[in-house]
C-alpha positions as CSV (number, residue, x, y, z in Angstrom):
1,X,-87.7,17.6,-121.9
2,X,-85.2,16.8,-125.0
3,X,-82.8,14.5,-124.4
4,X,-79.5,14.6,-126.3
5,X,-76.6,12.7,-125.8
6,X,-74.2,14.8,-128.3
7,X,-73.3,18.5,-128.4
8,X,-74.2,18.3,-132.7
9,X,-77.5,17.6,-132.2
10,X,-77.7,20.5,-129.7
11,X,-76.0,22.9,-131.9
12,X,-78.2,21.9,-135.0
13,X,-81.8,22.0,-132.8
14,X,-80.5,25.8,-132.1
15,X,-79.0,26.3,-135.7
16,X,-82.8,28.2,-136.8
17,X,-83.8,29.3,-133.1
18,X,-82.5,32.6,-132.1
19,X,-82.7,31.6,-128.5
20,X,-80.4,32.7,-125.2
21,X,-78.7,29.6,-124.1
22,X,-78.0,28.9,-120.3
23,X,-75.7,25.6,-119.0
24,X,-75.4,24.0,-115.9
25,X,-72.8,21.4,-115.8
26,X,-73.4,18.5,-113.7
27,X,-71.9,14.7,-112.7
28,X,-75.7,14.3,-112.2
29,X,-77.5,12.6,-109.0
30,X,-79.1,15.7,-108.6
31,X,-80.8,17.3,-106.0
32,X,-81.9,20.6,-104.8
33,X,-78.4,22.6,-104.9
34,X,-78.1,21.7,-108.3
35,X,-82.1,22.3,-108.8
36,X,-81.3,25.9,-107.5
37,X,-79.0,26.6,-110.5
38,X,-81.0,25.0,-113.4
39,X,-84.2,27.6,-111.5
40,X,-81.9,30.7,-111.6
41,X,-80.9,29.7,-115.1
42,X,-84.6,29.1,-116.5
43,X,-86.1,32.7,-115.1
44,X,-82.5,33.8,-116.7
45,X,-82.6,32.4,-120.5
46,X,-85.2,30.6,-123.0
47,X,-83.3,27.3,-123.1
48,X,-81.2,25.5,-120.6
49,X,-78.6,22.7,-121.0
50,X,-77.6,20.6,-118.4
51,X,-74.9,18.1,-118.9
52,X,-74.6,15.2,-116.9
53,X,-70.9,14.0,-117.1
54,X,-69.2,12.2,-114.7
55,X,-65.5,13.3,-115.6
56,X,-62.6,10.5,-115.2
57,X,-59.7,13.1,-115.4
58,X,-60.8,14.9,-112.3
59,X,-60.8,11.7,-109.9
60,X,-58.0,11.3,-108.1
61,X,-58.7,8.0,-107.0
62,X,-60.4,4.8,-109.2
63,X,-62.7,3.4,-106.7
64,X,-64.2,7.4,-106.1
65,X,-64.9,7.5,-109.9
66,X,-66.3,4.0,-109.6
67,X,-68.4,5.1,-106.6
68,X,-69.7,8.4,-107.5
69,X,-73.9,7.7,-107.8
70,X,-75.8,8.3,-110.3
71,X,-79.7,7.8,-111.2
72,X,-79.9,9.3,-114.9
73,X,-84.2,8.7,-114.0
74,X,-84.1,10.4,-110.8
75,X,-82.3,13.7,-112.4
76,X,-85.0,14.1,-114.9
77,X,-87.8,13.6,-112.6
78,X,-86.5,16.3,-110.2
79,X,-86.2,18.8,-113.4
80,X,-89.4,18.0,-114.7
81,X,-91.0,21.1,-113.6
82,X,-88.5,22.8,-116.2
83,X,-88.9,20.1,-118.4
84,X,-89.8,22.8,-121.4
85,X,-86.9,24.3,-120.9
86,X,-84.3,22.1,-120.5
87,X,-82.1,20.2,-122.9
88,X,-81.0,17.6,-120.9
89,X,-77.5,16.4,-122.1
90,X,-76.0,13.3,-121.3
91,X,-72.4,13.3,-123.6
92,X,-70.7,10.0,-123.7
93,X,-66.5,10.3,-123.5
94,X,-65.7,10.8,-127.2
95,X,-68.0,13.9,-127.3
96,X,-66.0,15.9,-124.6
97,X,-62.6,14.3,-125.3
98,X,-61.8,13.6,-129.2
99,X,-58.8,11.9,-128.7
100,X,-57.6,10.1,-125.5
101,X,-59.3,10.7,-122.5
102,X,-56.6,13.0,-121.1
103,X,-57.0,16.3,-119.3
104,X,-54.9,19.1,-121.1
105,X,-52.3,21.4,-119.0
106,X,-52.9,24.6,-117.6
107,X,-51.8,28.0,-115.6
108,X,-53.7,29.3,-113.1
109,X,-51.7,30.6,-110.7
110,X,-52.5,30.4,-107.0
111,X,-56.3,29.9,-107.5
112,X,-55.3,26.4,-107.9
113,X,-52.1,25.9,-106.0
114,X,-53.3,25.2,-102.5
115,X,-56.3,23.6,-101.0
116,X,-58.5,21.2,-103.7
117,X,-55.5,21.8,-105.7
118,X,-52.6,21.0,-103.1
119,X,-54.6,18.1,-101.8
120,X,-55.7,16.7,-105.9
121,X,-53.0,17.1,-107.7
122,X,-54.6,17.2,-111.4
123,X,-57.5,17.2,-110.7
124,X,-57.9,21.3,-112.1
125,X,-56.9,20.6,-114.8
126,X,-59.6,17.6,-115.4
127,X,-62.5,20.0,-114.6
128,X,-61.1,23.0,-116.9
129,X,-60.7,20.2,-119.7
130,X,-64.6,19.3,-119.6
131,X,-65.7,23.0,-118.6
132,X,-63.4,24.2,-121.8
133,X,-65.4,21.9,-124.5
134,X,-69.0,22.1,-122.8
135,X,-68.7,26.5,-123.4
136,X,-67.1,25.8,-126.5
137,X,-69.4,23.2,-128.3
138,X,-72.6,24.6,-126.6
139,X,-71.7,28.1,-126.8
140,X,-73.9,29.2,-123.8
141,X,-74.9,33.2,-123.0
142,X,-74.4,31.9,-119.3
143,X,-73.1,29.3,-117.5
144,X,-73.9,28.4,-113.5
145,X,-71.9,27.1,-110.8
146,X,-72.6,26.9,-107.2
147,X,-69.9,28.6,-104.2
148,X,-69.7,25.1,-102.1
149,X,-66.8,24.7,-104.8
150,X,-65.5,28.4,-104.6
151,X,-62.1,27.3,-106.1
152,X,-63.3,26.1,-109.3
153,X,-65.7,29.1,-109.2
154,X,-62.4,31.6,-109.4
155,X,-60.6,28.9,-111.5
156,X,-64.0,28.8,-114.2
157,X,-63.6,32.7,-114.4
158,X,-60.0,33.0,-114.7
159,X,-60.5,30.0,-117.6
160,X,-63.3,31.7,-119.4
161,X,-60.8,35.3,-119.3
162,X,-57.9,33.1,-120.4
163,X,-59.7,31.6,-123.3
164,X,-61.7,34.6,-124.5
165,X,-65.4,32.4,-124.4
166,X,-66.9,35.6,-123.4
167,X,-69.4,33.1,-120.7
168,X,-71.1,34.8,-118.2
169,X,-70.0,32.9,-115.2
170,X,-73.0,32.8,-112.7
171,X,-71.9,31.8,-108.8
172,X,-75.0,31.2,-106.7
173,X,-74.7,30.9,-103.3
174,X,-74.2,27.3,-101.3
175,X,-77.5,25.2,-100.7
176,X,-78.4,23.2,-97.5
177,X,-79.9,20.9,-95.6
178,X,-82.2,22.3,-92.7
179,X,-79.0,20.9,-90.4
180,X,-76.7,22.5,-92.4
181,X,-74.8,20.1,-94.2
182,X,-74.0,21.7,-97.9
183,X,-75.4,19.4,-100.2
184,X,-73.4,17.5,-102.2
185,X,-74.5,13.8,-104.8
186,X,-71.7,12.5,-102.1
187,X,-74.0,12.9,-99.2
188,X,-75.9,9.6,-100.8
189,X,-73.0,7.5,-99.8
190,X,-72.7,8.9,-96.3
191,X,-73.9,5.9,-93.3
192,X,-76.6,6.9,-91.1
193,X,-73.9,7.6,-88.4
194,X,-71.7,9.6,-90.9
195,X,-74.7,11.4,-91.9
196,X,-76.1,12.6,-88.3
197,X,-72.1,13.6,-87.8
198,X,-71.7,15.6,-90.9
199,X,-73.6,19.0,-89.7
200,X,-70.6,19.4,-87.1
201,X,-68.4,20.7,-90.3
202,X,-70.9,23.5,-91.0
203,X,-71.5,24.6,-87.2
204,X,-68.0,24.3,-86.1
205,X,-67.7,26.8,-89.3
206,X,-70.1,29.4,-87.8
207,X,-69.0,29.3,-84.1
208,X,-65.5,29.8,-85.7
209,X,-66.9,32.9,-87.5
210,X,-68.3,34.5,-84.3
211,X,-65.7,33.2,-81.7
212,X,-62.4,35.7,-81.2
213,X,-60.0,33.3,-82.6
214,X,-59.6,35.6,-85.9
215,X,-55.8,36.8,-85.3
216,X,-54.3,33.7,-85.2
217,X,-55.6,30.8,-88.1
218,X,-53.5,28.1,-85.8
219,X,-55.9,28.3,-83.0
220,X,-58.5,28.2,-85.3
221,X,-57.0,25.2,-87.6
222,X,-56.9,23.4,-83.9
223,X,-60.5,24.3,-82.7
224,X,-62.2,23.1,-86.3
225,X,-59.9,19.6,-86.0
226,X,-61.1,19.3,-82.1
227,X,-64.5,20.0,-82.6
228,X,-64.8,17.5,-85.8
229,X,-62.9,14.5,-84.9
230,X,-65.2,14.2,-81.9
231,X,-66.9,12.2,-84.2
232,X,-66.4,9.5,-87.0
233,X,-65.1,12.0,-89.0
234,X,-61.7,13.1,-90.1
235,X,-60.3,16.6,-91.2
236,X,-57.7,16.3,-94.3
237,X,-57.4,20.4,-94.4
238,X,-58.6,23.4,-92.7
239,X,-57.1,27.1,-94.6
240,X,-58.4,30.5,-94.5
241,X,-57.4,32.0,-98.0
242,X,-57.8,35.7,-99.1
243,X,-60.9,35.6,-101.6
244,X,-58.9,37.3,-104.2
245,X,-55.9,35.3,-104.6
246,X,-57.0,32.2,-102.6
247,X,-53.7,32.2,-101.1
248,X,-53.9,30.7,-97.4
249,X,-53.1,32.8,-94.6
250,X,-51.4,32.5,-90.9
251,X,-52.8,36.1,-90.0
252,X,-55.6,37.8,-91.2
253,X,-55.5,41.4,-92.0
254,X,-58.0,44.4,-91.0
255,X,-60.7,45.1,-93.9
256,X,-59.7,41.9,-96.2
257,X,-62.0,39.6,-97.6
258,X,-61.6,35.7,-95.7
259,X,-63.0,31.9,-96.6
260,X,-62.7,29.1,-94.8
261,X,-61.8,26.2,-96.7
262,X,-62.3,22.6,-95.2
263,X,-62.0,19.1,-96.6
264,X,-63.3,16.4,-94.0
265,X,-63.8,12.6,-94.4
266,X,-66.6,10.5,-93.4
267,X,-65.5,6.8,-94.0
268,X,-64.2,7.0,-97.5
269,X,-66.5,9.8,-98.6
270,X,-65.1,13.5,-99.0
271,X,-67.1,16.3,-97.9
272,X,-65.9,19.9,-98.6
273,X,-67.3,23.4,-97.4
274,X,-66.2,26.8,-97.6
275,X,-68.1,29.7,-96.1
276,X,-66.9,33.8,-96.0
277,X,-65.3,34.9,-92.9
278,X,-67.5,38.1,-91.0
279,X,-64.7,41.1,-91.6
280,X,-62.8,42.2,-88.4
């Protein structure tokens, strides 16, 4: 597996090899979501980057930046089976941000104006910054992102149109544990009590999507927040959104395309989930 800690020395190793280039952009501690991508992006292209950046200008918060794991050993062991593959790249601040380490400004309408983006102000911007350089100093054919962040899925496209990269965005779908729980490097920092609570979000989820509570989001807003907080977690924000303007609704309308969007804490850790609603 190469290792490079600089998008130059990934650009010259490719400068002679007329090779299809994949990315998969991580904050690293790994695991098998993010394993899923860099699998789909191997069978998919002859070389595959993936970055490992934990990105200050999309924290909200100091002490989640400070707290966000990270085992730099452990990532490479769990891609070794790709190893020939991958270009593992590990960019240090300067390489992503030239100047001050300050997110840039940007419109994307409502695909950022509610949920993640009601609830982090900024923090949008901070992952379009970091996305922006990573397609334009690696210049990949493809790039992959898993649907547990559905927002910054529609936001990634919408960048890549704005911008003109011509990046084939990739979604692949949400990966998780046998109880459930999307995987997420957070789940690391969950106790064993938040951890054995944490399934709840998911199944509360699907007993929403079979139960007929699907004219009226209120009910359902007040049957996710019961079912939750029966245990040591929290719920910051429970929507339904169209898909394609991830606009959040009161009513949903007959043959229109539903998520679910949730944000729950477990102590200080933030979990998130999203899953499509059944049509009605």
């Amino acid at each position: 597996m190469l290792t490079f800690k600089t998008s130059k020395e990934i650009r010259a190793y490719f400068k002679s090899r007329s090779k299809s280039i994949g990315l998969v952009p991580t904050m690293g501690a790994l695991h098998s979501g993010h394993l899923s991508l860099a699998k789909k992006a191997c069978a998919e292209n002859d070389y595959v980057v993936i970055s490992v950046y934990v990105n200050p200008t999309q924290f909200n918060h100091k002490i989640d930046l400070e707290s966000y794991p990270s085992n730099i050993n452990s990532d490479k062991v769990l891609l070794d089976p790709y190893s020939d593959q991958i270009i593992f790249y590990t960019p240090d601040h300067k390489d992503l941000y030239p100047g001050k380490i300050q997110s840039k400004s940007y419109n994307f309408g409502s695909i950022t104006a509610h949920m993640e983006g009601l609830f982090r102000p900024g923090h949008f911007d901070g992952v379009a910054t970091v996305v922006e350089a990573l397609f334009k100093n690696i210049q990949p054919k493809k790039a992959y992102f898993g649907e547990k962040d559905f927002q910054q899925l529609q936001m990634i496209k919408n960048l890549n149109a704005q911008k003109k990269m011509n990046v084939t965005i990739v979604s692949c779908p949400i990966v998780r544990e046998n109880d459930g729980l999307a995987m997420s490097s957070r789940n690391l920092l969950l106790s064993p009590e938040q951890r054995k609570a944490a399934p709840v979000i998911y199944a509360t989820l699907q007993t929403l999507n079979k139960k007929n509570l699907k004219s009226d989001v209120s009910l359902m807003n007040r049957f996710f927040k019961k079912q939750v907080e029966q245990h040591c977690l929290k719920v910051e924000y429970f929507f339904v959104a169209s898909i394609n303007d991830l606009i959040p609704v009161s009513k949903l309308e007959l043959n229109k395309k539903y998520r679910f969007f949730v944000a729950v804490f477990a102590g200080k850790t933030r979990l998130i989930d999203t899953i499509e609603l059944d049509r009605i």
